[in-house]
C-alpha positions as a printed NumPy array, in Angstrom:
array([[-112.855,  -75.8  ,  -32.002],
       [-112.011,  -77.59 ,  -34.652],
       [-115.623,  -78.805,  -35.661],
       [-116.182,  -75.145,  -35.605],
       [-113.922,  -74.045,  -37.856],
       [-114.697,  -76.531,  -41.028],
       [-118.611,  -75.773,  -39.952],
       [-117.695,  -72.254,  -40.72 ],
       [-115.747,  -73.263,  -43.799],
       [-118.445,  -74.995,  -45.19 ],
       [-120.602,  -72.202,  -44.666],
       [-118.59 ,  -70.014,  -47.328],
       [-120.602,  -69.669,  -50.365],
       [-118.745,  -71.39 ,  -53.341],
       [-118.135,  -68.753,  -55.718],
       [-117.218,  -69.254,  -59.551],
       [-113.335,  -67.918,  -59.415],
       [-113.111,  -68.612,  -63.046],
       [-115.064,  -65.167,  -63.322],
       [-112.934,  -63.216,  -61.047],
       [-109.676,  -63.944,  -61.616],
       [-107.577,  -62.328,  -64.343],
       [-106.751,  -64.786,  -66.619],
       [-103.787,  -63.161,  -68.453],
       [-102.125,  -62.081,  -64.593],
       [-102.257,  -65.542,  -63.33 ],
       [-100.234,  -66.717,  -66.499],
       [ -97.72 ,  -64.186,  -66.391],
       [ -97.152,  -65.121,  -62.723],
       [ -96.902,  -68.282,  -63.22 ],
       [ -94.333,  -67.72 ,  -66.339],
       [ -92.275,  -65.875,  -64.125],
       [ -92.387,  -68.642,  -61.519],
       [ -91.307,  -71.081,  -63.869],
       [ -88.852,  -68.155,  -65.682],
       [ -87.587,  -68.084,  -61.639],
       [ -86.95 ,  -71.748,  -60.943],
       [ -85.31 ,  -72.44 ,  -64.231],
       [ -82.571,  -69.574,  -63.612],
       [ -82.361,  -70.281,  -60.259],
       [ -81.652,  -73.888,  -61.619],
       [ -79.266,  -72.918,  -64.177],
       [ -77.307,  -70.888,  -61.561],
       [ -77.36 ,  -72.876,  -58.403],
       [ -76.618,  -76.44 ,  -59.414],
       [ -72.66 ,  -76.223,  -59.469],
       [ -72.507,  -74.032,  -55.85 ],
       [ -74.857,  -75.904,  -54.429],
       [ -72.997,  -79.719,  -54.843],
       [ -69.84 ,  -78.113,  -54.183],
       [ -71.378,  -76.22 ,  -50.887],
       [ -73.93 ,  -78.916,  -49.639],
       [ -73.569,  -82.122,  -52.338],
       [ -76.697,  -81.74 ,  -52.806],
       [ -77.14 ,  -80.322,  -56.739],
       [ -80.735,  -79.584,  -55.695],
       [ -80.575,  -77.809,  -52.665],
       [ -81.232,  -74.455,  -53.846],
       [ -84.215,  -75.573,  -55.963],
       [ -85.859,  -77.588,  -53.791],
       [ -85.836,  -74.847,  -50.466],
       [ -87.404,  -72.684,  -53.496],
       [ -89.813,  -74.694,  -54.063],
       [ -91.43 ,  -75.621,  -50.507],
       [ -91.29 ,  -71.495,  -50.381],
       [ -92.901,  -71.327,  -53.382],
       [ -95.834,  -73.87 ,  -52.489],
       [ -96.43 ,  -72.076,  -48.889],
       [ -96.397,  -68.887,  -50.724],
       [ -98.911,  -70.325,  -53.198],
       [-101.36 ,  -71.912,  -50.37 ],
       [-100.719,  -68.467,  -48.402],
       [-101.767,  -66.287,  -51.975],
       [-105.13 ,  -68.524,  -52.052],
       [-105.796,  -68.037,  -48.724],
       [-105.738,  -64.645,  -48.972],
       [-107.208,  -64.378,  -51.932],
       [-110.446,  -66.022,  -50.46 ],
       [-111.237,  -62.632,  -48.003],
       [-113.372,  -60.409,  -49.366],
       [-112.294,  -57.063,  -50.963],
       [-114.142,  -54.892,  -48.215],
       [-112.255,  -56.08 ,  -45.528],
       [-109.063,  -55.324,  -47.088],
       [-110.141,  -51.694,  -47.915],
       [-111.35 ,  -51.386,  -44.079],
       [-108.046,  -52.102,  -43.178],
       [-106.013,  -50.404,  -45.907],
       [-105.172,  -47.433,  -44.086],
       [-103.681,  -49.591,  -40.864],
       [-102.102,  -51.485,  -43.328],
       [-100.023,  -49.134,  -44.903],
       [ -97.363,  -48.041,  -42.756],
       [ -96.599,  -51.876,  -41.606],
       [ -96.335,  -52.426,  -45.441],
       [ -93.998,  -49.394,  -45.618],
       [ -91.971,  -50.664,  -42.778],
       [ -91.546,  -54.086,  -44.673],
       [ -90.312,  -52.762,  -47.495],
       [ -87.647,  -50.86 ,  -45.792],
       [ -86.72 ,  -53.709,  -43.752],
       [ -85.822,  -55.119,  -47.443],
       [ -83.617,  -52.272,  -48.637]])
């Protein structure tokens, strides 16, 4: 199964991202990513050592989120653009739902 898998991995053609990807997006997430750890820095140190006495609690749960999130993003970003539009529609309301779930 596993053989099977990195076959079918290998099979993907290797496409030049550098053309496809919106330069000027990718920075501004990533400034807001760093924007993101430095307050939550700024803000957390003190609460965290006097909660868990660790100063770097808060930061460091942020950023094992942040790397999963980040392998999860390229992940996704790697399925094709059809596939999401095929399944757009089904998509929708479970998105809706999520959001509400947030409120």
């Amino acid at each position: 199964m596993k053989l099977m898998l990195w076959e079918r991995f290998e099979a993907l053609e290797q496409v030049d991202w550098s053309r496809y990807v919106d330069r000027d997006l990718l920075l501004a997430i990533m400034a807001l990513l760093g924007i993101g750890v430095v307050m939550l820095c700024s803000a957390s140190l003190w609460v965290a050592e006097k909660q868990f006495g660790d100063a770097f609690y808060f930061i460091s749960r942020q950023l094992v989120f942040l790397a999963l999130s980040l392998v999860l993003a390229l992940a996704l970003y790697q399925v094709r653009l059809n596939f999401w539009q095929r399944l757009g529609a089904r998509l929708l309301p479970v998105v809706l739902l999520l959001l509400v779930l947030v409120l």
